[in-house]
PDB file of N, CA, C and O in Angstrom:
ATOM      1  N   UNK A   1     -39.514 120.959  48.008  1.00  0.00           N
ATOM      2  CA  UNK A   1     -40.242 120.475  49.130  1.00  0.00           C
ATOM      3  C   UNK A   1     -41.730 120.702  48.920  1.00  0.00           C
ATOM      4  O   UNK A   1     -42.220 121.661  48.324  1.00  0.00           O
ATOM      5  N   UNK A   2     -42.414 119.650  49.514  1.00  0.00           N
ATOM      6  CA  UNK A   2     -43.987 120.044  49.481  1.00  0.00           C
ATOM      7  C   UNK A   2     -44.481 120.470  50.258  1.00  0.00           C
ATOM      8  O   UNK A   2     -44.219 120.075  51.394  1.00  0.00           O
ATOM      9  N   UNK A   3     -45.654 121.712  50.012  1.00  0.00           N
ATOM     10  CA  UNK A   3     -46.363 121.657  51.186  1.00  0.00           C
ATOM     11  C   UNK A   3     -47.669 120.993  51.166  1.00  0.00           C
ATOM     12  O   UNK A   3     -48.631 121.453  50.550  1.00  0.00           O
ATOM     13  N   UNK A   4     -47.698 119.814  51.902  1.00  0.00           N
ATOM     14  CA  UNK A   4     -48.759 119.173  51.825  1.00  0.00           C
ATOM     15  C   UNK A   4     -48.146 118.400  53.592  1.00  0.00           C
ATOM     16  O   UNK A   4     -47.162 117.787  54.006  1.00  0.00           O
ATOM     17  N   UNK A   5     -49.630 119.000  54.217  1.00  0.00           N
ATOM     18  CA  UNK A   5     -49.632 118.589  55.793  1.00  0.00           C
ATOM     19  C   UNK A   5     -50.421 116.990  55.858  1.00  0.00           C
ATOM     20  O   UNK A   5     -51.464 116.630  55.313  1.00  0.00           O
ATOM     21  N   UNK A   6     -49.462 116.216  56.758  1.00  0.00           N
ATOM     22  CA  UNK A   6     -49.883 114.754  56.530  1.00  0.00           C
ATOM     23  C   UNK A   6     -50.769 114.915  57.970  1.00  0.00           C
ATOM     24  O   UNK A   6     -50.481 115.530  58.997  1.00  0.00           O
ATOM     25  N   UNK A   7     -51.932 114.133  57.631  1.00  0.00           N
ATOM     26  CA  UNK A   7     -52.583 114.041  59.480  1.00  0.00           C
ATOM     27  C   UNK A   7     -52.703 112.957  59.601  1.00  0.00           C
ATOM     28  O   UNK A   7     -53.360 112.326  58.773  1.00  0.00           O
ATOM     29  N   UNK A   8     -51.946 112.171  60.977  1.00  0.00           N
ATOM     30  CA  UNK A   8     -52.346 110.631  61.251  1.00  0.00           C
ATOM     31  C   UNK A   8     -53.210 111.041  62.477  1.00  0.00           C
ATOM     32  O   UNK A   8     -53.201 112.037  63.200  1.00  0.00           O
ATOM     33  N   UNK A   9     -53.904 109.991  62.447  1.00  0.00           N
ATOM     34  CA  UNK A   9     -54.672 109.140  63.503  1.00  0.00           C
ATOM     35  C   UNK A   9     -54.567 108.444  64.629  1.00  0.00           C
ATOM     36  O   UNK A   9     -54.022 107.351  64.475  1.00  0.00           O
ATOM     37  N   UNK A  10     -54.871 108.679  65.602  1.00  0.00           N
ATOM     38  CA  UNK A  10     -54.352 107.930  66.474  1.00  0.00           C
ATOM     39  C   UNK A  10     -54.937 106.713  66.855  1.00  0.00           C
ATOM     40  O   UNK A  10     -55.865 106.937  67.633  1.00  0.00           O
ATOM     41  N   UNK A  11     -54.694 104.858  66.506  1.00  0.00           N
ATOM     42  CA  UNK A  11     -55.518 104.101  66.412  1.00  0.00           C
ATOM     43  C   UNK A  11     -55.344 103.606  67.791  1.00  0.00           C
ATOM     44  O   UNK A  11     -54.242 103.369  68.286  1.00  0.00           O
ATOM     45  N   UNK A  12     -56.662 103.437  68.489  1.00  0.00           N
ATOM     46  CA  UNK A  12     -56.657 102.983  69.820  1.00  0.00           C
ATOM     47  C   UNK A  12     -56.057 101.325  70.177  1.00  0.00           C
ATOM     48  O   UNK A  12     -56.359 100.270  69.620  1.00  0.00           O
ATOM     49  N   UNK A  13     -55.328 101.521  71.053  1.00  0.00           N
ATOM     50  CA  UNK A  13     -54.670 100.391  71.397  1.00  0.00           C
ATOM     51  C   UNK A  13     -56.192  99.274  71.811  1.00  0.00           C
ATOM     52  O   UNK A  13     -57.362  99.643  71.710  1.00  0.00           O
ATOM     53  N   UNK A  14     -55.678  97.760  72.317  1.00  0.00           N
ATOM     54  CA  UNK A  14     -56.589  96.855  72.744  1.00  0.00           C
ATOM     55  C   UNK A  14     -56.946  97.606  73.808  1.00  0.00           C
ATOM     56  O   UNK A  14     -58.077  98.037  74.034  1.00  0.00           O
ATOM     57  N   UNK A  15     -56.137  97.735  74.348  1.00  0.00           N
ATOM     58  CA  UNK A  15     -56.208  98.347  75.976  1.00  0.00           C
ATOM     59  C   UNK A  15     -56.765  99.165  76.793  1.00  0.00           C
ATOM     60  O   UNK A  15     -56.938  99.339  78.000  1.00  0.00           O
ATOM     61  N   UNK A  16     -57.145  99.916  75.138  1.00  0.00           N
ATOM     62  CA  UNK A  16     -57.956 101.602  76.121  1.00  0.00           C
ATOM     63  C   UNK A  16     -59.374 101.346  74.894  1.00  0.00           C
ATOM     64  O   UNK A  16     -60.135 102.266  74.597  1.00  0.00           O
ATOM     65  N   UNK A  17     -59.482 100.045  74.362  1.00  0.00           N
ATOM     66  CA  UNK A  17     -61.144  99.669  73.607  1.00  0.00           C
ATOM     67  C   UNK A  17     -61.829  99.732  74.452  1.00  0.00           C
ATOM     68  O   UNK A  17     -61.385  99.466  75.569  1.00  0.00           O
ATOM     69  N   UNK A  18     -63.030 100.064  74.312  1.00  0.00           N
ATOM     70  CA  UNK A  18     -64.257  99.628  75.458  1.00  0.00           C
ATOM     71  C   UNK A  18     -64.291  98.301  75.311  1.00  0.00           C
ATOM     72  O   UNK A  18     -63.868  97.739  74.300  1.00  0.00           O
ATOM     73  N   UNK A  19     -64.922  97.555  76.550  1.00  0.00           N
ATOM     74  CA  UNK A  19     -64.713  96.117  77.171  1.00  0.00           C
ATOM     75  C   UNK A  19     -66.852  96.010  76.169  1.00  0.00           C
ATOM     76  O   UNK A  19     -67.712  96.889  76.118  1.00  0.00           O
ATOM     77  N   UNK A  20     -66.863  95.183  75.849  1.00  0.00           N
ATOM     78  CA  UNK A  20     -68.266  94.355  74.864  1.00  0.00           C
ATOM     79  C   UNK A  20     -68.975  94.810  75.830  1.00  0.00           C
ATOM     80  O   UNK A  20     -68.497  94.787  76.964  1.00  0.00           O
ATOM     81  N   UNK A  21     -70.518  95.422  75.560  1.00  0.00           N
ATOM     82  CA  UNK A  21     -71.878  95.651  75.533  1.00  0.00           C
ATOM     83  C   UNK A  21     -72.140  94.392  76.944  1.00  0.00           C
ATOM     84  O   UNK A  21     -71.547  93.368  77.282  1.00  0.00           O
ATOM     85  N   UNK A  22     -72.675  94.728  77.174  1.00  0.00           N
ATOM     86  CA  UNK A  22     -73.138  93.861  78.370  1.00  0.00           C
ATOM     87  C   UNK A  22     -74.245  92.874  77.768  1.00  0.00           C
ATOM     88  O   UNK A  22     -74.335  91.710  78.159  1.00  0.00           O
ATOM     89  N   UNK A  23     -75.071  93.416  76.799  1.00  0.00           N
ATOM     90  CA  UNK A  23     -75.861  92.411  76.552  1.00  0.00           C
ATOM     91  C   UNK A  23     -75.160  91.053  75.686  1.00  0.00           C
ATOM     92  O   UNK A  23     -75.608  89.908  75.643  1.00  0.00           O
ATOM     93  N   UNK A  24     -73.934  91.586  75.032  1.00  0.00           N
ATOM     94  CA  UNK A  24     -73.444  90.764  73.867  1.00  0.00           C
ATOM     95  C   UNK A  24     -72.625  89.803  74.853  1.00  0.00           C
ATOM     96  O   UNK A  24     -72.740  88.610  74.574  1.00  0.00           O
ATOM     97  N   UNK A  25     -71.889  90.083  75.859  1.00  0.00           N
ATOM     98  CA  UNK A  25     -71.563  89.728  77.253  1.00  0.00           C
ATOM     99  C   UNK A  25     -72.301  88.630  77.811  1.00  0.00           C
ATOM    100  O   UNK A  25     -71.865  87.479  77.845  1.00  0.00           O
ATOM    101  N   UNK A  26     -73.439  88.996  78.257  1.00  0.00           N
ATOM    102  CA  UNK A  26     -74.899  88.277  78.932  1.00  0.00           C
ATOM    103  C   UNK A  26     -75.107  86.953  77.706  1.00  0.00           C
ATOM    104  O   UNK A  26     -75.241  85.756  77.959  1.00  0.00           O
ATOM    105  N   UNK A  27     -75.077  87.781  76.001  1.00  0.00           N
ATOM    106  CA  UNK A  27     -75.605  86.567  75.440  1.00  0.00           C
ATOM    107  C   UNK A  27     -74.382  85.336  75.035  1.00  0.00           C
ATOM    108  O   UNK A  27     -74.599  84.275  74.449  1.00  0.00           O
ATOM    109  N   UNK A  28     -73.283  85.764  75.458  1.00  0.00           N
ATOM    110  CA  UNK A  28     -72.422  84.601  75.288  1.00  0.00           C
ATOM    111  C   UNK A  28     -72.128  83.566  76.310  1.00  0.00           C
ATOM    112  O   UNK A  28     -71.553  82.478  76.318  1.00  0.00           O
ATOM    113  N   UNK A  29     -72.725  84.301  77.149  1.00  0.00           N
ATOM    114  CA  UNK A  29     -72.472  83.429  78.557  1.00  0.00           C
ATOM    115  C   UNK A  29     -73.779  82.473  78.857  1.00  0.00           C
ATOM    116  O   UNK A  29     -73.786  81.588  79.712  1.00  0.00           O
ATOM    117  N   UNK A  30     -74.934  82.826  77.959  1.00  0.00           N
ATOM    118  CA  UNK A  30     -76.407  82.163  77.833  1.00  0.00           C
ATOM    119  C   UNK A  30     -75.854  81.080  76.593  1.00  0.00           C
ATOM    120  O   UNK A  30     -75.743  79.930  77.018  1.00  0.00           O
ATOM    121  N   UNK A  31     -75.588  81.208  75.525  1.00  0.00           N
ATOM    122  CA  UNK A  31     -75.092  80.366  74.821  1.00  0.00           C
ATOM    123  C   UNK A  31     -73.778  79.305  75.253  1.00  0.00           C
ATOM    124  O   UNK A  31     -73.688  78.230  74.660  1.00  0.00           O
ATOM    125  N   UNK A  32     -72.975  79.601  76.104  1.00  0.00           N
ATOM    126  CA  UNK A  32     -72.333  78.625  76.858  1.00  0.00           C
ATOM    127  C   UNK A  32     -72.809  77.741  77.324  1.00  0.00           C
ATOM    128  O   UNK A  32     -72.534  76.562  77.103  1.00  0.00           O
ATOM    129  N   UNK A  33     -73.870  78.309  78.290  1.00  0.00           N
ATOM    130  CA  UNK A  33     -74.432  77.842  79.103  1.00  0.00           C
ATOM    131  C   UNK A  33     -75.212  76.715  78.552  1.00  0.00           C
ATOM    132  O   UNK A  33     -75.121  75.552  78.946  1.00  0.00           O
ATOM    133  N   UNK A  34     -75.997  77.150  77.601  1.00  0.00           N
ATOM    134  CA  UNK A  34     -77.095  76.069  76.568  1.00  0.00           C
ATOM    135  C   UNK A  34     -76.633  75.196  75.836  1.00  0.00           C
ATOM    136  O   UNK A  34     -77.300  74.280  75.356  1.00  0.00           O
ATOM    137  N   UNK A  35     -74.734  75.486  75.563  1.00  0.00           N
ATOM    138  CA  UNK A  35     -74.343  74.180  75.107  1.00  0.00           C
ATOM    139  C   UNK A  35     -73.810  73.325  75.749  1.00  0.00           C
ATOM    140  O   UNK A  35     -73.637  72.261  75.154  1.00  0.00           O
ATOM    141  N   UNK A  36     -73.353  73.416  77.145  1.00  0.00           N
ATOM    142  CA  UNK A  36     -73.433  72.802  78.297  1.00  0.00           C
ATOM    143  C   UNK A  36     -74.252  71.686  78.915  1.00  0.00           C
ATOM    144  O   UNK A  36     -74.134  70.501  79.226  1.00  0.00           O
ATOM    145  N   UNK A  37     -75.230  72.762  78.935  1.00  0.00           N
ATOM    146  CA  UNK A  37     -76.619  71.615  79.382  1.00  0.00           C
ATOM    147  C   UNK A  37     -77.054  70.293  77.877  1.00  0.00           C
ATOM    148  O   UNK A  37     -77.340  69.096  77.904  1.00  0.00           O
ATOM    149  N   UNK A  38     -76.867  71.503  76.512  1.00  0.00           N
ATOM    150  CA  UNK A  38     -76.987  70.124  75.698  1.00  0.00           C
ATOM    151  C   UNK A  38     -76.132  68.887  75.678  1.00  0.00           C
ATOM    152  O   UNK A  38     -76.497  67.755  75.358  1.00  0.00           O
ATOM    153  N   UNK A  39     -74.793  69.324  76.116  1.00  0.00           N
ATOM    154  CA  UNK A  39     -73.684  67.892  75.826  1.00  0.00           C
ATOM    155  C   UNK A  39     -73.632  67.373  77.318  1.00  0.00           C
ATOM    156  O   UNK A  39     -72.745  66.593  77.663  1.00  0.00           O
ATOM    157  N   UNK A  40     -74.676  67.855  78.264  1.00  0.00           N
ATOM    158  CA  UNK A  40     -74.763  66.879  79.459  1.00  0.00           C
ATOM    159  C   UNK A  40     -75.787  66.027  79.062  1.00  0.00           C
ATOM    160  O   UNK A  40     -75.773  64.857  79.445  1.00  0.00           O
ATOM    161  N   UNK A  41     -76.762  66.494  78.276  1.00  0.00           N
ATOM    162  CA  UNK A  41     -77.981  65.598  78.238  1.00  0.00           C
ATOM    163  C   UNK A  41     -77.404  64.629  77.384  1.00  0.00           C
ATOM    164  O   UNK A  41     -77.077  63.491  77.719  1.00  0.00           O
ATOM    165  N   UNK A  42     -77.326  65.002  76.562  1.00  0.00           N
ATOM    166  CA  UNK A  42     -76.428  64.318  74.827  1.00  0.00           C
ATOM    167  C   UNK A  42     -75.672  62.494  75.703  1.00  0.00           C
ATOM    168  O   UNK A  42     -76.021  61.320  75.576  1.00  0.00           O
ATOM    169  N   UNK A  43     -74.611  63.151  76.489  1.00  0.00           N
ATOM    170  CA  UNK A  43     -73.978  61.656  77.607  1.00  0.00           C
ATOM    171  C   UNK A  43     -74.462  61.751  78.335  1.00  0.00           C
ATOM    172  O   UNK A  43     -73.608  61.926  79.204  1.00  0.00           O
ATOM    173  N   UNK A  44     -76.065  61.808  79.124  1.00  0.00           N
ATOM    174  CA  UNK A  44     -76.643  61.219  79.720  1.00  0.00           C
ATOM    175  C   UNK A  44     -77.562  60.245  79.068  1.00  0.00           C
ATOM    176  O   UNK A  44     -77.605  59.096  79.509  1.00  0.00           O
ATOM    177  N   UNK A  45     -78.419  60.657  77.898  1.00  0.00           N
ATOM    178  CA  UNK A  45     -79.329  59.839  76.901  1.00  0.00           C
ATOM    179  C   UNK A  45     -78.162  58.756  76.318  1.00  0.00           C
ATOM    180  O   UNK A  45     -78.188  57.634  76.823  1.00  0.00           O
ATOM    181  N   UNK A  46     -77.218  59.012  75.363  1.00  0.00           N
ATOM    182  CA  UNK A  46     -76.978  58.014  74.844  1.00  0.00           C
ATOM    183  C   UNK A  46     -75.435  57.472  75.305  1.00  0.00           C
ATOM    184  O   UNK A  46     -74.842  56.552  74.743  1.00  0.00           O
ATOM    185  N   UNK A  47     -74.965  58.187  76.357  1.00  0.00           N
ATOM    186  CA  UNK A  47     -73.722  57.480  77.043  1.00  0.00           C
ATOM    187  C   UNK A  47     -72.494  58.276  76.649  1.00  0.00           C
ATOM    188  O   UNK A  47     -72.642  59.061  75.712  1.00  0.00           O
ATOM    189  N   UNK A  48     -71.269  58.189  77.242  1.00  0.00           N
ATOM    190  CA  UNK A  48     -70.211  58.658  76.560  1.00  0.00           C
ATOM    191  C   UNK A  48     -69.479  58.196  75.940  1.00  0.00           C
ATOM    192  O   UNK A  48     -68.542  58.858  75.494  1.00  0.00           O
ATOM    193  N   UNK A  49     -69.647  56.702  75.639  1.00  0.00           N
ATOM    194  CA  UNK A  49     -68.956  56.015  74.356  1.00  0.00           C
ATOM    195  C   UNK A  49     -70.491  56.291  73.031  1.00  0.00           C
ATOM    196  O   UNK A  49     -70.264  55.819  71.916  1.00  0.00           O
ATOM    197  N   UNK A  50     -71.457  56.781  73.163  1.00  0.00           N
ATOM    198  CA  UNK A  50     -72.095  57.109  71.995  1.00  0.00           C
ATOM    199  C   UNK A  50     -72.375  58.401  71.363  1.00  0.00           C
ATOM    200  O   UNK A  50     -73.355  58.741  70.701  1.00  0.00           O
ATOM    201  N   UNK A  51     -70.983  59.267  71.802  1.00  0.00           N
ATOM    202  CA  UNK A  51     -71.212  60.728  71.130  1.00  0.00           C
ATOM    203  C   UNK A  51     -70.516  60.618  70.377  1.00  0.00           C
ATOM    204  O   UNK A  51     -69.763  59.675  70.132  1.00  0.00           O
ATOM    205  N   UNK A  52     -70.720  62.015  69.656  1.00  0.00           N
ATOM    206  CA  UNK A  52     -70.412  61.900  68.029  1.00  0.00           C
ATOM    207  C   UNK A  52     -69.440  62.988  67.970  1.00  0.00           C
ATOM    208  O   UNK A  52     -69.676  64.034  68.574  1.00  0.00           O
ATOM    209  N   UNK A  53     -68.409  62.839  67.322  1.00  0.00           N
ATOM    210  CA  UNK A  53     -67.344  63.918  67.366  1.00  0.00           C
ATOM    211  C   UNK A  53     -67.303  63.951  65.935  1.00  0.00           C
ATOM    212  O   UNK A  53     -67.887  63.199  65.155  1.00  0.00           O
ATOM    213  N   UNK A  54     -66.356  65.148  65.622  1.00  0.00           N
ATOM    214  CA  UNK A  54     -65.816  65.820  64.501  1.00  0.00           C
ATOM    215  C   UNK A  54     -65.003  64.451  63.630  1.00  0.00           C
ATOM    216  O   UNK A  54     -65.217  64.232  62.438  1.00  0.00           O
ATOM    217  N   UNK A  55     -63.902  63.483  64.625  1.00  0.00           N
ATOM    218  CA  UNK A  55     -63.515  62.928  63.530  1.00  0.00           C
ATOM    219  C   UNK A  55     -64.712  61.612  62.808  1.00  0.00           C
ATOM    220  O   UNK A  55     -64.733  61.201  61.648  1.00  0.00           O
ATOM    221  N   UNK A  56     -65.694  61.163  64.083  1.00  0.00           N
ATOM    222  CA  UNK A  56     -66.703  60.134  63.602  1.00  0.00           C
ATOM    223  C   UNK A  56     -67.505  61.152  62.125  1.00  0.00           C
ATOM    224  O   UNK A  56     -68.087  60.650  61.163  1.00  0.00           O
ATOM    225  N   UNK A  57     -67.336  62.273  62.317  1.00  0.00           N
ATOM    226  CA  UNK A  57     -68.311  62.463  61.296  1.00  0.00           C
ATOM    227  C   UNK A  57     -67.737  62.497  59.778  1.00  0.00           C
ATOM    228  O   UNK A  57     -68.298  62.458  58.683  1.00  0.00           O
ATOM    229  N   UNK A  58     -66.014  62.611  60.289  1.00  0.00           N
ATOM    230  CA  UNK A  58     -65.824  63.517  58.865  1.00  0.00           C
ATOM    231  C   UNK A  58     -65.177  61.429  58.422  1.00  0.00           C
ATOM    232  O   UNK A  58     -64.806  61.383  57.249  1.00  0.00           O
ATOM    233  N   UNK A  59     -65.074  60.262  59.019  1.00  0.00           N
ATOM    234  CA  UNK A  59     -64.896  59.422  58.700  1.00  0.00           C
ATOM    235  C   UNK A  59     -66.071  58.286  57.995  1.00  0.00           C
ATOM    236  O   UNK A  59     -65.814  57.184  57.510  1.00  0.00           O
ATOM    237  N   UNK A  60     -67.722  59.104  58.149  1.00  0.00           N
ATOM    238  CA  UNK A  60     -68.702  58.811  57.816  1.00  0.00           C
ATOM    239  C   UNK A  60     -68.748  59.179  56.790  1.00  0.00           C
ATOM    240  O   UNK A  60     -69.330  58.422  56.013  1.00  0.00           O
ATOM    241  N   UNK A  61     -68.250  60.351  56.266  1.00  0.00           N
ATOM    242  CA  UNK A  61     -68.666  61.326  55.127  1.00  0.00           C
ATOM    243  C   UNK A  61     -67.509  60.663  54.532  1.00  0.00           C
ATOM    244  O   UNK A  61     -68.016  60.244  53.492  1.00  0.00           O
ATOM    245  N   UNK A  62     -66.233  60.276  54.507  1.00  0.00           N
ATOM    246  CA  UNK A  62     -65.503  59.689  53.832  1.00  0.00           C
ATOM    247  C   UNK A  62     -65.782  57.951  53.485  1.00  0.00           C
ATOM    248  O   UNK A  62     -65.153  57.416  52.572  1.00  0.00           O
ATOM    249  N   UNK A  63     -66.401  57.471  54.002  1.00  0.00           N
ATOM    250  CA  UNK A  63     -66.685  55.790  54.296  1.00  0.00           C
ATOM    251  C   UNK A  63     -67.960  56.249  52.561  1.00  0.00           C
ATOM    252  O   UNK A  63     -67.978  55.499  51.586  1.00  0.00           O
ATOM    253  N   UNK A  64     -68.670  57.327  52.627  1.00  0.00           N
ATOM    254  CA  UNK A  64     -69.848  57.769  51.866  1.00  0.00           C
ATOM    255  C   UNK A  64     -69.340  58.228  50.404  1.00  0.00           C
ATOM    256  O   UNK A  64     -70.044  57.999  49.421  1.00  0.00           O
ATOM    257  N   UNK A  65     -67.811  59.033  50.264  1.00  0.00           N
ATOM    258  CA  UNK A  65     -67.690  59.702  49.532  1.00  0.00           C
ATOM    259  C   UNK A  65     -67.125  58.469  48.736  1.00  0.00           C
ATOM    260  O   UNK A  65     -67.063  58.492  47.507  1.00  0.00           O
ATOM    261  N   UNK A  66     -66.704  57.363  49.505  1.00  0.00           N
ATOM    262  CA  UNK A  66     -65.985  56.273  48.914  1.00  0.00           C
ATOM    263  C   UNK A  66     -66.755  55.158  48.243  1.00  0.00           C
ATOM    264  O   UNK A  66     -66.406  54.277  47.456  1.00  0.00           O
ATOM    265  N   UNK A  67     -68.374  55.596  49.022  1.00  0.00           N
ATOM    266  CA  UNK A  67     -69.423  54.612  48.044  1.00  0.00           C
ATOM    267  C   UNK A  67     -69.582  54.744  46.956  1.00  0.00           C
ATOM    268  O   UNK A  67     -69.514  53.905  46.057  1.00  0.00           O
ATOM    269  N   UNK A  68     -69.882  56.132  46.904  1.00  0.00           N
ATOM    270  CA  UNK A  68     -70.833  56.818  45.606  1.00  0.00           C
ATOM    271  C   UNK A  68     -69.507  56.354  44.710  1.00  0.00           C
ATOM    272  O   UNK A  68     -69.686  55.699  43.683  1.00  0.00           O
ATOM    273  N   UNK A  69     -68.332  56.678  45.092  1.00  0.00           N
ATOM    274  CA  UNK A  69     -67.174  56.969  43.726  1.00  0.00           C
ATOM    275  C   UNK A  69     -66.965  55.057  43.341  1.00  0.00           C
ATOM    276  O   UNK A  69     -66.306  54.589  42.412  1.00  0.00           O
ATOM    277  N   UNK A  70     -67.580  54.457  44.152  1.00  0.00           N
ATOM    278  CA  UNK A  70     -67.958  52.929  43.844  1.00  0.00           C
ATOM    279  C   UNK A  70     -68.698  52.840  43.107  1.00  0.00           C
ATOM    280  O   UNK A  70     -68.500  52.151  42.106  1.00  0.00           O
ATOM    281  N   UNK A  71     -69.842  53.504  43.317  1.00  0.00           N
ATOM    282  CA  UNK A  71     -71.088  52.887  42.813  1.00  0.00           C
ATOM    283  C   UNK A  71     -70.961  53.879  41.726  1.00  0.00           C
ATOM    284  O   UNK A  71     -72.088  53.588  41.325  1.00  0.00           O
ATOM    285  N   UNK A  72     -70.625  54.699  40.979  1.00  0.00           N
ATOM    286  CA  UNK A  72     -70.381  55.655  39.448  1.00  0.00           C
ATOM    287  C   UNK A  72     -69.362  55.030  39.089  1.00  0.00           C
ATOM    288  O   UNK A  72     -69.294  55.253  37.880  1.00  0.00           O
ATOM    289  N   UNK A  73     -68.560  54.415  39.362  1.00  0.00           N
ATOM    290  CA  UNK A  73     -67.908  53.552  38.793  1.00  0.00           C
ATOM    291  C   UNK A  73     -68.394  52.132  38.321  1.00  0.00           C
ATOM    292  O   UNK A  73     -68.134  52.040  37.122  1.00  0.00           O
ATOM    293  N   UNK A  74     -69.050  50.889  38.831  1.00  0.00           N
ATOM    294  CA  UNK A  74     -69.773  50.271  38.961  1.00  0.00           C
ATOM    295  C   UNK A  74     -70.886  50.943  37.401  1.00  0.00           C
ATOM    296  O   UNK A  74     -70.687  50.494  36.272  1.00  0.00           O
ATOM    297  N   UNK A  75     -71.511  51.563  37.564  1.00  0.00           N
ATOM    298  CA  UNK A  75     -72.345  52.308  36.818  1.00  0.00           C
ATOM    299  C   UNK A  75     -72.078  52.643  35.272  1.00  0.00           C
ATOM    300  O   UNK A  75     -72.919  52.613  34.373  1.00  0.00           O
ATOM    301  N   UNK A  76     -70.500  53.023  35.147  1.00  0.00           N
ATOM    302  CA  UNK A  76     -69.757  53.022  34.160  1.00  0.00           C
ATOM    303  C   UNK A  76     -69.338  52.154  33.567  1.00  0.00           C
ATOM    304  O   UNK A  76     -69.110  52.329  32.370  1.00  0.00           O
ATOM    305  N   UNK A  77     -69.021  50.609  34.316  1.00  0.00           N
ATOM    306  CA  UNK A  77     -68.588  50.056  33.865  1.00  0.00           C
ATOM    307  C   UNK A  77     -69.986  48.969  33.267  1.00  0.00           C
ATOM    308  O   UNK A  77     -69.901  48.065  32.435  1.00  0.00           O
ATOM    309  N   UNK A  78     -70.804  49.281  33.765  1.00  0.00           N
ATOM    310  CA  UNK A  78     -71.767  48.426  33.043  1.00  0.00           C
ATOM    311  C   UNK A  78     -72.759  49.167  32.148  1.00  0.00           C
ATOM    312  O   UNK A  78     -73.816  48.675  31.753  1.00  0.00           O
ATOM    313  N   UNK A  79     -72.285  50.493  31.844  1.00  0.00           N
ATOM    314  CA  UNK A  79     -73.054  51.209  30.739  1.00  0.00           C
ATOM    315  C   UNK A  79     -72.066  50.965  29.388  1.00  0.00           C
ATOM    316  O   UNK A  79     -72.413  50.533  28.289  1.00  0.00           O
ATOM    317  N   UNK A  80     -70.699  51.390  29.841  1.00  0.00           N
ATOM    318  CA  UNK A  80     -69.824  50.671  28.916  1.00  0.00           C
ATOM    319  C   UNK A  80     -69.974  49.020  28.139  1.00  0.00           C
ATOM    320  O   UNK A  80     -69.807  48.776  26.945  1.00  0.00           O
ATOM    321  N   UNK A  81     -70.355  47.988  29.296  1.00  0.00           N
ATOM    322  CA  UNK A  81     -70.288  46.809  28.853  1.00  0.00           C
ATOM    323  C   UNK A  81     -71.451  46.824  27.623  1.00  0.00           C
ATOM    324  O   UNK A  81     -71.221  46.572  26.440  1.00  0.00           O
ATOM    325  N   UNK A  82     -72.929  47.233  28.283  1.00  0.00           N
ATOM    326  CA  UNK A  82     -74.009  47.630  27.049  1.00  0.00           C
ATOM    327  C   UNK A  82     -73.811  48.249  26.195  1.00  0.00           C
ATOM    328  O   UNK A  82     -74.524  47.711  25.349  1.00  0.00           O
ATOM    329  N   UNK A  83     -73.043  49.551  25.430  1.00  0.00           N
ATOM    330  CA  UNK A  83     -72.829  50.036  24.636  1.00  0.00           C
ATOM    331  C   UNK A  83     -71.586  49.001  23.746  1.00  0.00           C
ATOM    332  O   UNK A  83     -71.343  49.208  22.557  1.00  0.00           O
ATOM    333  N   UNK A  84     -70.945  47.981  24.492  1.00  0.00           N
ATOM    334  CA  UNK A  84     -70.228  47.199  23.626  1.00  0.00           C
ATOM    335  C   UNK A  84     -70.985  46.011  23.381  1.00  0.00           C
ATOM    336  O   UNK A  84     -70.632  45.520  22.308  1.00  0.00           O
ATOM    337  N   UNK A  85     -72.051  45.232  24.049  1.00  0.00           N
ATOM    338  CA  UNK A  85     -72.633  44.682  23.929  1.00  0.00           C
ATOM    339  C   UNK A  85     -73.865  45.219  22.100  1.00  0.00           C
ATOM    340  O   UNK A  85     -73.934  44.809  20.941  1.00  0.00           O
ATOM    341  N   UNK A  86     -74.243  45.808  22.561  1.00  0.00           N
ATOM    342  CA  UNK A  86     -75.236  46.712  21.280  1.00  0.00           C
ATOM    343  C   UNK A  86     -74.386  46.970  20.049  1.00  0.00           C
ATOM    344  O   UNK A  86     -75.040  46.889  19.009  1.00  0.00           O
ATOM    345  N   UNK A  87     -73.027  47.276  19.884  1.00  0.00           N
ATOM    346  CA  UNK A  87     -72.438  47.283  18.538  1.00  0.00           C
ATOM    347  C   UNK A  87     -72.235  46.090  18.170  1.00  0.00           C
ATOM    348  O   UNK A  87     -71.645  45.929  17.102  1.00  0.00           O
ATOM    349  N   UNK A  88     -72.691  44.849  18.992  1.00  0.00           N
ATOM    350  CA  UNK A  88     -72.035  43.067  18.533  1.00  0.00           C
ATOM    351  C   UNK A  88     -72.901  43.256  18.032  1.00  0.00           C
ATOM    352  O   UNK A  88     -72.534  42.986  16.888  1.00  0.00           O
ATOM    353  N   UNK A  89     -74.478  43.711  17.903  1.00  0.00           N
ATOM    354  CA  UNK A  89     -75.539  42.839  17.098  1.00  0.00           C
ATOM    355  C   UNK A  89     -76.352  43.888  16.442  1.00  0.00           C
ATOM    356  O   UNK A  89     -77.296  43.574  15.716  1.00  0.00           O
TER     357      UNK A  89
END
């Protein structure tokens, strides 16, 4: 047998944590607040069929990712055509 004394810890439940700082409190409820007032102004200036959501953006960035892989292609294929063009003569 060993003698070797184990010491646990007692890890505080959610329950008995202290409740957040009042200021960290205060500043989340100021940042609510400020994004509030921005997405009222946001559909008041340009309407609520002209806001911009998560999927308009990530279907922009795909409409984009689908150019470029056009246009490097495009690019390839007519650097290719010149390099076969230049060994004819």
């Amino acid at each position: 047998m060993s003698d070797v004394e184990w010491i646990v810890a007692d890890y505080p439940s959610t329950s008995t944590m202290p409740a957040p700082a009042g200021l960290a409190a205060v500043s989340r409820a100021v940042v609510s607040a400020a994004a509030d007032v921005v997405t009222t102004v946001q559909r008041a200036v340009v309407g609520q069929a002209n806001i911009r959501t998560a999927r308009d953006n990530a279907w922009d960035a795909t409409l984009a990712d689908r150019a470029r892989n056009q246009a490097r292609a495009d690019l390839t294929r007519e650097v290719a055509e010149l390099i076969k063009l230049s060994r004819t003569y």
